[in-house]
Every structure is written in C-alpha cells, then in structure tokens.
C-alpha positions, 0 to 999 in steps of 0.5 A, spaced: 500 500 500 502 507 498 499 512 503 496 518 500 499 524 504 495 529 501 489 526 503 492 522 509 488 515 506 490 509 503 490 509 496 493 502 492 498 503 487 493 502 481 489 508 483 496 511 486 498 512 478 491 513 476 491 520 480 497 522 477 496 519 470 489 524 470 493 531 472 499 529 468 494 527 462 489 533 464 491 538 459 492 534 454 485 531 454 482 538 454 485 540 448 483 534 444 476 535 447 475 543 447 480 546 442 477 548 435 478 544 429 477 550 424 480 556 425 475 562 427 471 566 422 474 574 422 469 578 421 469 585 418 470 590 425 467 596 421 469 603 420 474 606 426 471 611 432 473 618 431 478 618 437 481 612 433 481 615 428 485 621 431 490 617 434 492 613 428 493 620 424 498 623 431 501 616 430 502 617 422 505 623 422 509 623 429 513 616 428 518 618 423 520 623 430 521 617 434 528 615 436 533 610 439 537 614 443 543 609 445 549 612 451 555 609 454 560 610 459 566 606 459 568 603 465 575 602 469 577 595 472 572 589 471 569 588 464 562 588 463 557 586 457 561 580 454 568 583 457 567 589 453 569 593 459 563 597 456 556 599 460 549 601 455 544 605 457 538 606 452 531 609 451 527 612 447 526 620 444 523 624 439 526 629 434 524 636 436 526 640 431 530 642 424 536 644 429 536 637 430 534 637 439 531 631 441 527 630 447 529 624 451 530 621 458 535 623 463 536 617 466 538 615 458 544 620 458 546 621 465 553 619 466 555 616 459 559 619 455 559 617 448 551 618 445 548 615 439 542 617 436 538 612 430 533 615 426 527 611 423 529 611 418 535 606 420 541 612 420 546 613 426 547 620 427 553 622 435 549 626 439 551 631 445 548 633 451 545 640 451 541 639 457 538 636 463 532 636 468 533 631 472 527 632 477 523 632 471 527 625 467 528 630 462 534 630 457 536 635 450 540 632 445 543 635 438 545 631 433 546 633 426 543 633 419 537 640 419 532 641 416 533 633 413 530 630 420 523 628 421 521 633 427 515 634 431 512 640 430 507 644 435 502 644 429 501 637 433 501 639 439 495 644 438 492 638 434 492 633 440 486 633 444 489 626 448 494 623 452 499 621 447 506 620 451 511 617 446 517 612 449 512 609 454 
C-alpha cells in the first residue's frame, strides 16, 4: 500500500498512478476535447471611432520623430557586457526640431559619455548633451543633419486633444 499524504488515506498503487496519470494527462485531454478544429471566422470590425481615428493620424505623422537614443560610459577595472569593459544605457526620444534637439530621458544620458542617436529611418547620427532636468527625467540632445530630420512640430501639439506620451 502507498499512503496518500495529501489526503492522509490509503490509496493502492493502481489508483496511486491513476491520480497522477489524470493531472499529468489533464491538459492534454482538454485540448483534444475543447480546442477548435477550424480556425475562427474574422469578421469585418467596421469603420474606426473618431478618437481612433485621431490617434492613428498623431501616430502617422509623429513616428518618423521617434528615436533610439543609445549612451555609454566606459568603465575602469572589471569588464562588463561580454568583457567589453563597456556599460549601455538606452531609451527612447523624439526629434524636436530642424536644429536637430531631441527630447529624451535623463536617466538615458546621465553619466555616459559617448551618445548615439538612430533615426527611423535606420541612420546613426553622435549626439551631445545640451541639457538636463533631472527632477523632471528630462534630457536635450543635438545631433546633426537640419532641416533633413523628421521633427515634431507644435502644429501637433495644438492638434492633440489626448494623452499621447511617446517612449512609454
């Protein structure tokens, strides 16, 4: 005989093995008996409501302006991240104007000392910090390329009647 120690009964080693057979098993069974064998018509959603339709055009519009903002600071002593000797900090930006200024986080820029920017369009451009807030988590940086960047605009601004918060 085999005790059952939850239970405090005892089961034979038939019923034993029946017991863990049956939970082992369970999650097998109920695909085998419940899972659908043709896949789920998609139906038609229809036309968008006006917010989402609003939201869809602010993200159109406002993407291209999105960046990858990559920092790093080398680091004495003991090497790290693959024996590199290198630490990465990244986060995500915006592009704010024809000058090139991107809005970041500080905690992204704080204490490195080589930045990195990558455009949506795949481009990498080097970065210097302008300035911080760190109370706020607030950081500028400048890269290069003018009136070629994609740019958040305040006509955007003016247009958002939603909370749109780009990175989070």
């Amino acid at each position: 005989m085999i005790t059952c120690r939850i239970a405090l009964f005892p089961l034979s080693s038939w019923a034993s093995c029946s017991v863990a057979v049956a939970f082992t098993a369970r999650p097998y069974v109920d695909w085998l008996l419940f899972a659908a064998t043709e896949p789920r018509p998609v139906e038609a959603r229809g036309s968008l409501a006006d917010a989402e339709r609003t939201s869809v055009d602010i993200f159109q519009r406002a993407s291209p302006s999105v960046v990858q903002v990559v920092g790093r600071t080398a680091l004495g002593g003991r090497a790290s991240l693959g024996g590199r000797g290198r630490a990465a900090t990244s986060g995500s930006g915006f592009v704010w104007d024809a000058a090139g200024n991107v809005v970041t986080n500080n905690h992204v820029v704080e204490g490195v000392q080589t930045l990195r920017v990558r455009l949506a369009s795949g481009k990498v451009a080097q970065g210097e910090k302008v300035g911080t807030a760190p109370n706020y988590d607030l950081a500028v940086i400048r890269i290069s390329g003018g009136a070629t960047l994609p740019y958040w605009t305040s006509r955007f601004n003016q247009e958002i009647k939603i909370d749109v918060r780009i990175g989070h």
